[in-house]
Biopython code that builds the backbone (N, CA, C, O; Angstrom):
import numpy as np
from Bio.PDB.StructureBuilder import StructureBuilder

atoms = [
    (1, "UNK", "N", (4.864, -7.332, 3.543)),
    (1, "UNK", "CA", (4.313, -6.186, 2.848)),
    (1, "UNK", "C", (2.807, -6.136, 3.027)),
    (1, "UNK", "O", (2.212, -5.080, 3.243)),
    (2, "UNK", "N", (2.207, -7.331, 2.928)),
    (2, "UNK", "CA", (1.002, -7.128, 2.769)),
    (2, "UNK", "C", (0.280, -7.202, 4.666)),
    (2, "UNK", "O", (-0.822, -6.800, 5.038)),
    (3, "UNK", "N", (0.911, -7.575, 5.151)),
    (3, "UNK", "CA", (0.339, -6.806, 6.846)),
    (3, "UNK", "C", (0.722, -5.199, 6.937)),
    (3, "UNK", "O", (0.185, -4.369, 7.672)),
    (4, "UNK", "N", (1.649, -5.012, 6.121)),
    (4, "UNK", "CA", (1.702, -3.466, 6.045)),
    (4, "UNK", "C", (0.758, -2.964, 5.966)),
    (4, "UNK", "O", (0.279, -2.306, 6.889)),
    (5, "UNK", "N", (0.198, -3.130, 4.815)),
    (5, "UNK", "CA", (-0.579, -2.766, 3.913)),
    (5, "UNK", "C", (-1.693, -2.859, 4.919)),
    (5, "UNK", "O", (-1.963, -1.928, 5.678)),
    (6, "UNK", "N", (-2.280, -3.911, 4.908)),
    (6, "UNK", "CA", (-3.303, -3.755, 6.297)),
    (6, "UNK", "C", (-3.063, -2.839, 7.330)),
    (6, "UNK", "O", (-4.092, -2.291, 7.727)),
    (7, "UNK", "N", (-1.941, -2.475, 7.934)),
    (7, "UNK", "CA", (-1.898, -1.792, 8.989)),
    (7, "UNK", "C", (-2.326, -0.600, 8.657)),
    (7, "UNK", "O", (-3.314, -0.035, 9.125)),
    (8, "UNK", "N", (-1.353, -0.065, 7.583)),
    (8, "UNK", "CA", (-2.139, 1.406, 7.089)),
    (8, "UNK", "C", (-3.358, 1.177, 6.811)),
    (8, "UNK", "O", (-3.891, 2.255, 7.071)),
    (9, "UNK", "N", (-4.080, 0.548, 6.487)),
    (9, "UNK", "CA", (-5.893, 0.536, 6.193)),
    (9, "UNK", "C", (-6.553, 0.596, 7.738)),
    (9, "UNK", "O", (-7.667, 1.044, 8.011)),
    (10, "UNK", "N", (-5.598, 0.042, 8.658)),
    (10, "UNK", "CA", (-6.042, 0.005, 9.880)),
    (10, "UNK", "C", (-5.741, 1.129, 11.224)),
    (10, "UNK", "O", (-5.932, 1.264, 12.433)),
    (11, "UNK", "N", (-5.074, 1.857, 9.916)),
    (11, "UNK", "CA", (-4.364, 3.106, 11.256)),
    (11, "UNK", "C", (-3.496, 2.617, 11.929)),
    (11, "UNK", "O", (-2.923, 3.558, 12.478)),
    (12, "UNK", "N", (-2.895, 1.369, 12.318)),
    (12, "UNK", "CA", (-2.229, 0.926, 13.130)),
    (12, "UNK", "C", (-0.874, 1.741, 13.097)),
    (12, "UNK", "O", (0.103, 1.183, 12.596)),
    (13, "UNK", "N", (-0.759, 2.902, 13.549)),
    (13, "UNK", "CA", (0.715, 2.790, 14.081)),
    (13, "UNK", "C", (1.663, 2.181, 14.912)),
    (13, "UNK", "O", (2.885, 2.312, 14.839)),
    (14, "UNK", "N", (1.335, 1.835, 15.319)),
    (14, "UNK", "CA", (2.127, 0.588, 16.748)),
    (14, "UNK", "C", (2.862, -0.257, 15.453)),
    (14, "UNK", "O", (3.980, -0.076, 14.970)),
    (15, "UNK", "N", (1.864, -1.195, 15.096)),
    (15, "UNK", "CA", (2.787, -2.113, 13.994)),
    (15, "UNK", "C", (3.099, -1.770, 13.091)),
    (15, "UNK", "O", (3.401, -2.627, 12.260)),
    (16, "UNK", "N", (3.225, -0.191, 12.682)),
    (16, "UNK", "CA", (4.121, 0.388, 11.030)),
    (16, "UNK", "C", (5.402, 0.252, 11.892)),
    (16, "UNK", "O", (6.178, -0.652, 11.585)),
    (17, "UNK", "N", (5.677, 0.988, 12.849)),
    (17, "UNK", "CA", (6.554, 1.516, 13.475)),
    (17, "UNK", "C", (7.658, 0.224, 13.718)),
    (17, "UNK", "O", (8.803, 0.126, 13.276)),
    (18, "UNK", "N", (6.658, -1.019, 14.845)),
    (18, "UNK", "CA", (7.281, -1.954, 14.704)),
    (18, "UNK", "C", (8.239, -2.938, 13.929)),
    (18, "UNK", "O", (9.252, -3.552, 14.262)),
    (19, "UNK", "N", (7.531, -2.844, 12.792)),
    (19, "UNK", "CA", (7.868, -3.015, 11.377)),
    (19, "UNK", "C", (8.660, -2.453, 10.259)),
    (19, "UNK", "O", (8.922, -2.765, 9.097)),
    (20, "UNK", "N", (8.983, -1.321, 11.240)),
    (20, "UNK", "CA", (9.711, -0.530, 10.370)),
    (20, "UNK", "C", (11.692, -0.265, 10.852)),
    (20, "UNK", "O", (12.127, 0.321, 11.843)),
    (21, "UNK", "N", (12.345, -0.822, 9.929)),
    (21, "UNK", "CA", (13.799, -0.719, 10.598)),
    (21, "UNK", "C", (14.050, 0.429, 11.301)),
    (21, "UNK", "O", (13.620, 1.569, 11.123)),
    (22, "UNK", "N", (15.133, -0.209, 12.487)),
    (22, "UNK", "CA", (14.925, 1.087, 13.148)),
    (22, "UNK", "C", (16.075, 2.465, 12.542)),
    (22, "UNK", "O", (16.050, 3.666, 12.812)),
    (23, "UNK", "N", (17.005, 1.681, 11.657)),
    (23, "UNK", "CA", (17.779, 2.459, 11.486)),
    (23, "UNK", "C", (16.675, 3.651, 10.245)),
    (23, "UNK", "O", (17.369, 4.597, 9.874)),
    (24, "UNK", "N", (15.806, 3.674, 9.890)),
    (24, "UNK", "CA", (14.965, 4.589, 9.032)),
    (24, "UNK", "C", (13.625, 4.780, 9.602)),
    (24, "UNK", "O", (12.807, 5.104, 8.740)),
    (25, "UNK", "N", (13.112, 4.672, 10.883)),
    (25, "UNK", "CA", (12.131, 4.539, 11.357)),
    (25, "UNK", "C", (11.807, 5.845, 11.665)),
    (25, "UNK", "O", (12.593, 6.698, 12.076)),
    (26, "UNK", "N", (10.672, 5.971, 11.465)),
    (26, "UNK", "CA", (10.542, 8.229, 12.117)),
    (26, "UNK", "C", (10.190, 8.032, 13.334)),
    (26, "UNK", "O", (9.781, 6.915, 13.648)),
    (27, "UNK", "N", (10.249, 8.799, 14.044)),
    (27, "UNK", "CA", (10.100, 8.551, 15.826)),
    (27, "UNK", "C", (8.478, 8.571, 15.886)),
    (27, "UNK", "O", (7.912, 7.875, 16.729)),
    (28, "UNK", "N", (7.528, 9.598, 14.731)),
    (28, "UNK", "CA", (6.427, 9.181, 15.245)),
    (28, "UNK", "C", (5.995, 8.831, 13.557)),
    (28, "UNK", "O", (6.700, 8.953, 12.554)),
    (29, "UNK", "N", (4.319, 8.272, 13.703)),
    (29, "UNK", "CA", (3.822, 8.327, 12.410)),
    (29, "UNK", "C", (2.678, 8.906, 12.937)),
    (29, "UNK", "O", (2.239, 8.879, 14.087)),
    (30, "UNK", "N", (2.060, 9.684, 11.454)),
    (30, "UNK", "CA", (0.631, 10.157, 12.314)),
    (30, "UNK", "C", (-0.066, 9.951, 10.776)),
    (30, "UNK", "O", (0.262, 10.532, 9.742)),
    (31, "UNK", "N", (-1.145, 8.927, 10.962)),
    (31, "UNK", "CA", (-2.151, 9.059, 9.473)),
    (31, "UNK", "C", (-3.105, 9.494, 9.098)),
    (31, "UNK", "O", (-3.741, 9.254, 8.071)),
    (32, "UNK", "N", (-3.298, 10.242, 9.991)),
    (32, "UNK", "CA", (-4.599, 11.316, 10.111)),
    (32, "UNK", "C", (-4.794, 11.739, 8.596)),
    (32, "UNK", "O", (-3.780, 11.876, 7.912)),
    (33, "UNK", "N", (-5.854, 11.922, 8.120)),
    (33, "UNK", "CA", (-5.805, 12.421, 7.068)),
    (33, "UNK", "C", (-5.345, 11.762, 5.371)),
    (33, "UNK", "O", (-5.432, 12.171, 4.214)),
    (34, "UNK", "N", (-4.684, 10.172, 6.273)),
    (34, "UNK", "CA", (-4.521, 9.086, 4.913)),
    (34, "UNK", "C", (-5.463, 9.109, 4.129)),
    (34, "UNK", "O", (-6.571, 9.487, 4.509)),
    (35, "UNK", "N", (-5.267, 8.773, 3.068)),
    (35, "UNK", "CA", (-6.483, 8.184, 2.093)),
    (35, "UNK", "C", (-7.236, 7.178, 2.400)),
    (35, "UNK", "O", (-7.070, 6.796, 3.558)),
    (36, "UNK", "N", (-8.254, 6.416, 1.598)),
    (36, "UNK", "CA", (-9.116, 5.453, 2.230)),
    (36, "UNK", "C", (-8.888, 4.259, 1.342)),
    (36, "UNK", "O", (-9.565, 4.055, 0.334)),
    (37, "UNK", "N", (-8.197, 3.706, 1.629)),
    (37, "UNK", "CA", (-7.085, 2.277, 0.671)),
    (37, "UNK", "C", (-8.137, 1.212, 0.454)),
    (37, "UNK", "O", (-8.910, 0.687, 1.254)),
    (38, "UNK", "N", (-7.958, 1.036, -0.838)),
    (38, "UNK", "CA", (-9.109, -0.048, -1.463)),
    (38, "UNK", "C", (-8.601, -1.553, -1.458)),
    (38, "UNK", "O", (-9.208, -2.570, -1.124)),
    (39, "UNK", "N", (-7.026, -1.355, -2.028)),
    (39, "UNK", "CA", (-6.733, -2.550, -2.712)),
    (39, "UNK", "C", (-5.052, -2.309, -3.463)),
    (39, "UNK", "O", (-4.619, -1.560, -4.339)),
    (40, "UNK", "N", (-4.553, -3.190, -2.739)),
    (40, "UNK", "CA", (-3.284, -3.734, -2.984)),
    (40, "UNK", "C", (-2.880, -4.897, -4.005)),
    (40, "UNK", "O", (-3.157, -6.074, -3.776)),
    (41, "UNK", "N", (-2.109, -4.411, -5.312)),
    (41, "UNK", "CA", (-1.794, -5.174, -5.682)),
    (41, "UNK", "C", (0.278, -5.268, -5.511)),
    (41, "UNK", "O", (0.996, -4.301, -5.258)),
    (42, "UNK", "N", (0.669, -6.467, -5.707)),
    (42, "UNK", "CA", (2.095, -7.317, -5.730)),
    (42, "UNK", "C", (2.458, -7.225, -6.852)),
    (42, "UNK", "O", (2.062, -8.069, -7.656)),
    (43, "UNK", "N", (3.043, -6.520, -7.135)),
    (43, "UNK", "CA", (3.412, -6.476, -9.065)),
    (43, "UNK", "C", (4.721, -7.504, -8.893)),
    (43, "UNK", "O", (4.561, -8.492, -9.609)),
    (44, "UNK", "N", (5.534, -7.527, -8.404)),
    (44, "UNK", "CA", (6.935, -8.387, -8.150)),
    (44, "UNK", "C", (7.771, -8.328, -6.573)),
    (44, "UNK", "O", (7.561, -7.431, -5.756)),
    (45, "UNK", "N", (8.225, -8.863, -6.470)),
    (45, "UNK", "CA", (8.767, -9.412, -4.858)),
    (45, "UNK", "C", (10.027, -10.568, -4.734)),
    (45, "UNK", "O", (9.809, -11.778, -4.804)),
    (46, "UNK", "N", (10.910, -10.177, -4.605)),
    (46, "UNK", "CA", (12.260, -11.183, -4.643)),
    (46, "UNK", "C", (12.630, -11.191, -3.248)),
    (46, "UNK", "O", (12.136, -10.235, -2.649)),
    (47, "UNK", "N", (13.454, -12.083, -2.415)),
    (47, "UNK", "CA", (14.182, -11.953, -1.553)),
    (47, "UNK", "C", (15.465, -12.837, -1.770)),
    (47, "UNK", "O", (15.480, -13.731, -2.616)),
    (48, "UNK", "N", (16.648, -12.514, -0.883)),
    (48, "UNK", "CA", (17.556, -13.329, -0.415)),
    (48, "UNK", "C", (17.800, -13.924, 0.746)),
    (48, "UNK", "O", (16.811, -14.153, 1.443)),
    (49, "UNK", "N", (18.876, -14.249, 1.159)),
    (49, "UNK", "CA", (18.691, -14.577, 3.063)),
    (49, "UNK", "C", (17.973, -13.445, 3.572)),
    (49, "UNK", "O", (16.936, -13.407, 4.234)),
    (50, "UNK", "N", (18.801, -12.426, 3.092)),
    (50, "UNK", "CA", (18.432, -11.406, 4.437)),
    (50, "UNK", "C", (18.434, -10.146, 3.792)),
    (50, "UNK", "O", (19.233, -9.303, 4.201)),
    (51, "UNK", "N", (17.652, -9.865, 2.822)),
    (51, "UNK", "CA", (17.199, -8.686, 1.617)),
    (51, "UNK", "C", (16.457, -9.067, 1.117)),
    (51, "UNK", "O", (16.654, -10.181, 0.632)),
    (52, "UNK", "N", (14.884, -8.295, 0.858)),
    (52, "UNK", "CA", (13.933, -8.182, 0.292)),
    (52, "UNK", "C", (13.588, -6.937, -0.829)),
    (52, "UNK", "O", (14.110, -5.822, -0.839)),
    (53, "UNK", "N", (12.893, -7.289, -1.459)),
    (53, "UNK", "CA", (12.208, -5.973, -2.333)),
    (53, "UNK", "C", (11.369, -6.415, -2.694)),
    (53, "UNK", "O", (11.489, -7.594, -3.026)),
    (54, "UNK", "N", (9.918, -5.709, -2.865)),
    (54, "UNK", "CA", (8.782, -5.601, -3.259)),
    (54, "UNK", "C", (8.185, -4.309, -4.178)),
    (54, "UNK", "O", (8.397, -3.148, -3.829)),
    (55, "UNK", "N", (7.763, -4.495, -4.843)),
    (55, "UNK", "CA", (6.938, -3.452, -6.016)),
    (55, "UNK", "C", (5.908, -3.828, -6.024)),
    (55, "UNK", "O", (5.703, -4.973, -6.425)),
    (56, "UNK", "N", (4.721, -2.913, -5.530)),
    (56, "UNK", "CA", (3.553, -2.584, -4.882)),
    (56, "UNK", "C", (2.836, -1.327, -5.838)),
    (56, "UNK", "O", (3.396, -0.284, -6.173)),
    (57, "UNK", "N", (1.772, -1.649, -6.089)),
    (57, "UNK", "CA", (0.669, -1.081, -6.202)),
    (57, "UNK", "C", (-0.345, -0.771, -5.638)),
    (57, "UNK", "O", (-1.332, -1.353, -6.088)),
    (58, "UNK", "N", (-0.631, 0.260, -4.412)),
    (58, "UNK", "CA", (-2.056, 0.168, -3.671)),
    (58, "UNK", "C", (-3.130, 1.473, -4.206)),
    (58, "UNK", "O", (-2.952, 2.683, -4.059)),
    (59, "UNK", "N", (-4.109, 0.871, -4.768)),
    (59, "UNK", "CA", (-5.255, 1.960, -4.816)),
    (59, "UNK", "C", (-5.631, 2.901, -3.534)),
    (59, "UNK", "O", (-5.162, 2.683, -2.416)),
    (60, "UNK", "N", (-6.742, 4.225, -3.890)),
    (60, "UNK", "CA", (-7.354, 4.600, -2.658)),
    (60, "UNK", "C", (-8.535, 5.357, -3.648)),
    (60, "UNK", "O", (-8.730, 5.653, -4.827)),
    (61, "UNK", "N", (-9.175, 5.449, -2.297)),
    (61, "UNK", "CA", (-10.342, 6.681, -3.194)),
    (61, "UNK", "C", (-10.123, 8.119, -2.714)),
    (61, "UNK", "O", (-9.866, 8.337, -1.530)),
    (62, "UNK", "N", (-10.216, 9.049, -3.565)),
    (62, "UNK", "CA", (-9.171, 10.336, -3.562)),
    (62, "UNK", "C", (-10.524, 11.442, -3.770)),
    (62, "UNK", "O", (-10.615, 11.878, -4.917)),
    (63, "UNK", "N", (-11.501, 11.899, -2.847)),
    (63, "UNK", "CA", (-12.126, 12.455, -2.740)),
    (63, "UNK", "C", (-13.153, 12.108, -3.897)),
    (63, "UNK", "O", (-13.343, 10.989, -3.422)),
    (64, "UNK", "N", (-13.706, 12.112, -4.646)),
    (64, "UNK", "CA", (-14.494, 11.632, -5.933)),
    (64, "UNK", "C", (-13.690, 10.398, -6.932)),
    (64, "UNK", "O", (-14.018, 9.469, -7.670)),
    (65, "UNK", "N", (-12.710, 10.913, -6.535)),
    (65, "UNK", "CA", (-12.071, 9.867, -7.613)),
    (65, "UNK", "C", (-11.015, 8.515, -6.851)),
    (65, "UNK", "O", (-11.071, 7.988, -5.740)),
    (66, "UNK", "N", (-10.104, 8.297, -8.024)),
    (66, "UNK", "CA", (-9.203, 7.615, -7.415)),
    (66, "UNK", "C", (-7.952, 7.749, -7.770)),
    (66, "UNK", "O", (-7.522, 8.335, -8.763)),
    (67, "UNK", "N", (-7.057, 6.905, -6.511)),
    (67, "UNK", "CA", (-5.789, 7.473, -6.811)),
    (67, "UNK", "C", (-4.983, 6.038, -6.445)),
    (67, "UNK", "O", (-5.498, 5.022, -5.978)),
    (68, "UNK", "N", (-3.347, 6.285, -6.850)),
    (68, "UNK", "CA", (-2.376, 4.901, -6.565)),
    (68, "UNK", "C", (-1.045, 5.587, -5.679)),
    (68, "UNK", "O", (-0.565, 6.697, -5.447)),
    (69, "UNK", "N", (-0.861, 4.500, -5.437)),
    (69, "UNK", "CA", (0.637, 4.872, -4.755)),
    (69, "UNK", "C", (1.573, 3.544, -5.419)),
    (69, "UNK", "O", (1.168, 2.406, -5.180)),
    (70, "UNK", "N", (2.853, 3.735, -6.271)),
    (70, "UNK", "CA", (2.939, 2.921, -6.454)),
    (70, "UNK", "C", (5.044, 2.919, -5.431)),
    (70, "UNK", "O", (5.780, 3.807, -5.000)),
    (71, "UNK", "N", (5.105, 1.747, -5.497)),
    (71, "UNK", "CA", (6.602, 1.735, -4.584)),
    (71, "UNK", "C", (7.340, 0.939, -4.774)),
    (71, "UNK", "O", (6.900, -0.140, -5.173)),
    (72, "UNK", "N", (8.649, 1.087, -4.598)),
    (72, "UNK", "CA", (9.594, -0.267, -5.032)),
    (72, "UNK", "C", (10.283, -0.032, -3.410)),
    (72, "UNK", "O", (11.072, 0.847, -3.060)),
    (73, "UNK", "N", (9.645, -1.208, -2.544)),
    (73, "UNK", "CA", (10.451, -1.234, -1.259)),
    (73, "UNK", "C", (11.523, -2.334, -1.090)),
    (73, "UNK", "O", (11.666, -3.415, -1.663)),
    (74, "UNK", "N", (12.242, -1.706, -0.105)),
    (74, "UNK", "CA", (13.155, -2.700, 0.322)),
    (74, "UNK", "C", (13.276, -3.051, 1.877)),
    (74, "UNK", "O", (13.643, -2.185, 2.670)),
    (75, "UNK", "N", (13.000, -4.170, 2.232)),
    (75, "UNK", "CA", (12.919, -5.280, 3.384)),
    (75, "UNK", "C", (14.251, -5.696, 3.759)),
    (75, "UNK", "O", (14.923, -6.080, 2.801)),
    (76, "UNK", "N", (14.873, -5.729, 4.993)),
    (76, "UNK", "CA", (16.002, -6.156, 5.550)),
    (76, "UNK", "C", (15.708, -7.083, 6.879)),
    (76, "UNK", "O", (15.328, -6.450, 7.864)),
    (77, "UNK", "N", (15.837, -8.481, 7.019)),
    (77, "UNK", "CA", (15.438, -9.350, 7.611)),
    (77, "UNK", "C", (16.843, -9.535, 8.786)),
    (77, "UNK", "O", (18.005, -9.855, 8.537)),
    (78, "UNK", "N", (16.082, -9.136, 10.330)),
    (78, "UNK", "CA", (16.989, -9.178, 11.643)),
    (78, "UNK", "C", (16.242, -10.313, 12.552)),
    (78, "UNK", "O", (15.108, -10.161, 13.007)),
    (79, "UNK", "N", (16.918, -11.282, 12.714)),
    (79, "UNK", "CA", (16.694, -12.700, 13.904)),
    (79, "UNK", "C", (15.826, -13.029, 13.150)),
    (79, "UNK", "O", (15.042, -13.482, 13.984)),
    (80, "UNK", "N", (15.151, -13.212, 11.853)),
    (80, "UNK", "CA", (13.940, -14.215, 11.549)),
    (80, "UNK", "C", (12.829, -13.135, 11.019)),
    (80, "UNK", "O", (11.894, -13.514, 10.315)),
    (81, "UNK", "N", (12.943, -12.180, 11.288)),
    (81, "UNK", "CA", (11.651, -11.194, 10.642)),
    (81, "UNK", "C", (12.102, -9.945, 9.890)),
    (81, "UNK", "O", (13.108, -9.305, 10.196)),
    (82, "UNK", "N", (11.247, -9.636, 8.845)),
    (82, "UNK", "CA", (11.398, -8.777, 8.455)),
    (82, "UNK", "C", (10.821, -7.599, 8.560)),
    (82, "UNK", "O", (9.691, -7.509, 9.040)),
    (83, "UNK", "N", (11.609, -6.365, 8.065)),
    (83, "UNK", "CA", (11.819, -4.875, 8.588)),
    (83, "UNK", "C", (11.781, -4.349, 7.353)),
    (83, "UNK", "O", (12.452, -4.820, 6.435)),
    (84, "UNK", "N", (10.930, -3.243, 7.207)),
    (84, "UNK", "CA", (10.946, -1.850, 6.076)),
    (84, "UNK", "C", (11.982, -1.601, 6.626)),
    (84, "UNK", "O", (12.361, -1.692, 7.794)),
    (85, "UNK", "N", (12.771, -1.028, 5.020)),
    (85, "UNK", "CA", (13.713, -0.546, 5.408)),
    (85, "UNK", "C", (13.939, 1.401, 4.517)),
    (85, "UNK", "O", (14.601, 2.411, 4.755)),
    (86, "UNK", "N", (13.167, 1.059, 3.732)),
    (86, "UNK", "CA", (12.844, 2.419, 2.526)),
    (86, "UNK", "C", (12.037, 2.212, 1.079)),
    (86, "UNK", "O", (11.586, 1.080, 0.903)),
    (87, "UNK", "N", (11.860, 2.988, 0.249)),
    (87, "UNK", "CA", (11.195, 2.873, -0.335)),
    (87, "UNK", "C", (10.873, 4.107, -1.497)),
    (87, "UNK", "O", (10.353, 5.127, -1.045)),
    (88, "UNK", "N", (11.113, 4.062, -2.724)),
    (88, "UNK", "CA", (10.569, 5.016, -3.828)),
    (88, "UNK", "C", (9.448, 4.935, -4.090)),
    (88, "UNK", "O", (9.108, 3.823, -4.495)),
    (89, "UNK", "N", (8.430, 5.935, -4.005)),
    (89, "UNK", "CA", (7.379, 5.863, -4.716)),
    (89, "UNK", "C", (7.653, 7.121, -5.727)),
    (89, "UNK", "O", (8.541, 7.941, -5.963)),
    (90, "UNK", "N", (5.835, 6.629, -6.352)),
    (90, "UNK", "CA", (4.976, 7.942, -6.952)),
    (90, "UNK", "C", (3.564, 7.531, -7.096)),
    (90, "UNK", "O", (3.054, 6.418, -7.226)),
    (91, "UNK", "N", (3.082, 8.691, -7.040)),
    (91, "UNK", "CA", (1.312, 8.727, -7.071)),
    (91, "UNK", "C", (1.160, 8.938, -8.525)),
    (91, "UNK", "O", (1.951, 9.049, -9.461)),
    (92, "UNK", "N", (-0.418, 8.959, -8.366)),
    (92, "UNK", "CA", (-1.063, 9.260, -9.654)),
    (92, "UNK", "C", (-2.750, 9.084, -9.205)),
    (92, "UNK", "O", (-3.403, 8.673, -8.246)),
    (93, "UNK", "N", (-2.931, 9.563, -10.298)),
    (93, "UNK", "CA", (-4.573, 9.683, -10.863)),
    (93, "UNK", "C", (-5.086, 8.473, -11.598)),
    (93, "UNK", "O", (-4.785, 8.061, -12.718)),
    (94, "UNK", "N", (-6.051, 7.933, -10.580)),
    (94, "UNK", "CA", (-6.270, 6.044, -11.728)),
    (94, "UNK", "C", (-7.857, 6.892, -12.204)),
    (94, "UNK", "O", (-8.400, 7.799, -11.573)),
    (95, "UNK", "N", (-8.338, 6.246, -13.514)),
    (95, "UNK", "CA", (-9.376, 6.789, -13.943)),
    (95, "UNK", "C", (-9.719, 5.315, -14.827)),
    (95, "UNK", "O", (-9.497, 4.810, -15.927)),
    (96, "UNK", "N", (-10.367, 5.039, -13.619)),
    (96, "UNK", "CA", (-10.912, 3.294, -14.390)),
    (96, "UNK", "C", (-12.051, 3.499, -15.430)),
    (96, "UNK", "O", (-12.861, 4.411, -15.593)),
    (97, "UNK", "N", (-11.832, 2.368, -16.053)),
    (97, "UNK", "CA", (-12.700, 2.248, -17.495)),
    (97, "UNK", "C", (-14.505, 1.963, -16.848)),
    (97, "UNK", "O", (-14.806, 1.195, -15.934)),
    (98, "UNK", "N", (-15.411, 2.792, -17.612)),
    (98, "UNK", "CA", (-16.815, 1.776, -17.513)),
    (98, "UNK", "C", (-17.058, 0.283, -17.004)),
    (98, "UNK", "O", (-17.732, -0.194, -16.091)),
    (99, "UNK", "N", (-16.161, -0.287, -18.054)),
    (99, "UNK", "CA", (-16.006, -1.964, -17.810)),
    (99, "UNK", "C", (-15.119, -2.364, -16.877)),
    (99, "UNK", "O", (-14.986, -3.553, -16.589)),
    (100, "UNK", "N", (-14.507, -1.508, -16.382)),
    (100, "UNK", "CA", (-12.964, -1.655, -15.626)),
    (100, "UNK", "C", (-13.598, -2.727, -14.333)),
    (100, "UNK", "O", (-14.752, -2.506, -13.965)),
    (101, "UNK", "N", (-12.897, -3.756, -13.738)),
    (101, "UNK", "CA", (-13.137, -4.062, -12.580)),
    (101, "UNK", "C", (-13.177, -2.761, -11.505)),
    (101, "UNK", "O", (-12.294, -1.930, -11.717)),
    (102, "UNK", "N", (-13.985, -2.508, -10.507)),
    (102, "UNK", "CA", (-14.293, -1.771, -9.691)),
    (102, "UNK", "C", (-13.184, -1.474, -8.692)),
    (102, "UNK", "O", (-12.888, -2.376, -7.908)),
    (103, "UNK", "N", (-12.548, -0.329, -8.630)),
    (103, "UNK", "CA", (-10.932, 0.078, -7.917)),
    (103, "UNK", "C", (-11.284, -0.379, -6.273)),
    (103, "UNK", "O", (-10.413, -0.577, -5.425)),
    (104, "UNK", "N", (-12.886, -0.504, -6.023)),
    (104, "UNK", "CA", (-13.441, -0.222, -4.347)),
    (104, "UNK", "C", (-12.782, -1.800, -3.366)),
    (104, "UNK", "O", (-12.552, -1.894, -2.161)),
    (105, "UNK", "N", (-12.612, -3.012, -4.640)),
    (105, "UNK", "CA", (-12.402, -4.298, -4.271)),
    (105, "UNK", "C", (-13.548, -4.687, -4.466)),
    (105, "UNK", "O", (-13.654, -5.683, -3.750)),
    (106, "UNK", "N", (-14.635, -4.500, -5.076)),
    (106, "UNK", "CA", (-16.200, -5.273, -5.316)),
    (106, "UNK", "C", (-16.290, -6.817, -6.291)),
    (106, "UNK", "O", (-16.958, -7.825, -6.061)),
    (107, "UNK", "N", (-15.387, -6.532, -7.372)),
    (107, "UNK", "CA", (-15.128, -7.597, -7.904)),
    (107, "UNK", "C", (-15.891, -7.083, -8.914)),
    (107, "UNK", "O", (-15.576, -7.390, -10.064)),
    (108, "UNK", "N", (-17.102, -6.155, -8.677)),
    (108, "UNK", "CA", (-18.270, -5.565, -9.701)),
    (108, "UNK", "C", (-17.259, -4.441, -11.025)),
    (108, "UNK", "O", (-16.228, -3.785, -10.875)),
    (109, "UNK", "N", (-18.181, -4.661, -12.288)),
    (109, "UNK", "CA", (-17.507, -3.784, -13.048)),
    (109, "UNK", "C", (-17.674, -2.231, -12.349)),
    (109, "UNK", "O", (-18.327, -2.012, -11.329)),
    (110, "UNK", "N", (-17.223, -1.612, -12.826)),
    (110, "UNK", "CA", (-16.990, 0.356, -12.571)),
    (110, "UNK", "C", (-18.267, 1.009, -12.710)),
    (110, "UNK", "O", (-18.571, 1.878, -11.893)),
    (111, "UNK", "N", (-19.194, 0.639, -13.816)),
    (111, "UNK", "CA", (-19.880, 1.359, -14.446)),
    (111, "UNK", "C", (-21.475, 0.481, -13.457)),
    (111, "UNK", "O", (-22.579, 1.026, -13.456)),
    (112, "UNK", "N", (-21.288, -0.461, -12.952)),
    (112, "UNK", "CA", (-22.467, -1.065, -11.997)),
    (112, "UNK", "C", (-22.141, -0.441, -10.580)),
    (112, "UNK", "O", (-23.026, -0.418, -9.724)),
    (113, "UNK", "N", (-21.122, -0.032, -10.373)),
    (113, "UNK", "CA", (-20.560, -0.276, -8.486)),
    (113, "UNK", "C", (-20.385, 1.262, -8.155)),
    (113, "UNK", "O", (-21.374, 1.927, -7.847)),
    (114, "UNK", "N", (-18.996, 1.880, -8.226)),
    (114, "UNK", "CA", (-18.698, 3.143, -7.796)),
    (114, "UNK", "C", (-18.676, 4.260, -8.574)),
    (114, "UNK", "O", (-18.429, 5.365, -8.092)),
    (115, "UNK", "N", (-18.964, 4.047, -9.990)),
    (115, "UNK", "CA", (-19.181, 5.283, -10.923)),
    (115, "UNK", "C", (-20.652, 5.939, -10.847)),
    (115, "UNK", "O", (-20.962, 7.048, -11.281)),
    (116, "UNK", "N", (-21.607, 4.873, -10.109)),
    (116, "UNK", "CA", (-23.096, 4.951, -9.848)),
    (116, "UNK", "C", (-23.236, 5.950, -8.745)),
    (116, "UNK", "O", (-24.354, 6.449, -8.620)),
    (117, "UNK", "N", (-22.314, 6.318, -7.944)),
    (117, "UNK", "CA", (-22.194, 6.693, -6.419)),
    (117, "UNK", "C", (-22.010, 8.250, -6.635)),
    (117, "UNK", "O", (-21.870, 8.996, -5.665)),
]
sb = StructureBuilder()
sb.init_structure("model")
sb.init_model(0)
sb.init_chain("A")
sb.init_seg("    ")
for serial, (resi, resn, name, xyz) in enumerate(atoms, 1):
    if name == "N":
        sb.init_residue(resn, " ", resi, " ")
    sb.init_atom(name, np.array(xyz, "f"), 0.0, 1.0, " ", f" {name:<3s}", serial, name[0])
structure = sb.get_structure()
């Protein structure tokens, strides 16, 4: 999940695609126009032999503000690696506190870092 996660921060389509089962795979991806992804959090993650699921939280910054994507995916593991296989989300509107740790990944509170900007 979390090289996913990098890949989309990285544009990489080659390795979404790769990564992505083929039986649900879209023939192309295009991210033109993605958001600008701050920070991923792992809320929970189980597997078995050969079934995964993950529930994911990733921030972005959403023109002035910010925004989440949140997802409950599921991973299906072929010869040793694992494969997206689908996934529920929903978005939303994050509206961090003054004191809030900073959504950007700064580690800085909100009200020192990106509310200043």
């Amino acid at each position: 999940m979390r090289s996913r996660y990098a890949a989309f921060v990285k544009h990489n389509n080659d390795y979404l695609l790769a990564t992505w089962h083929s039986d649900t795979r879209p023939s192309e991806l295009n991210l033109e126009g993605s958001p600008e992804w701050t920070s991923l959090q792992v809320i929970e993650a189980s597997e078995t032999a050969h079934q995964g699921k993950v529930h994911f939280r990733a921030l972005y910054r959403s023109g002035s503000g910010w925004g989440y994507l949140e997802e409950q995916s599921d991973f299906i593991k072929e010869d040793g690696r694992w494969y997206y296989l689908s996934g529920a989300t929903s978005e939303g509107q994050l509206k961090p506190g003054r004191n809030d740790v900073c959504p950007c990944g700064s580690g800085r509170k909100y009200k020192v870092c990106c509310l200043r900007k």
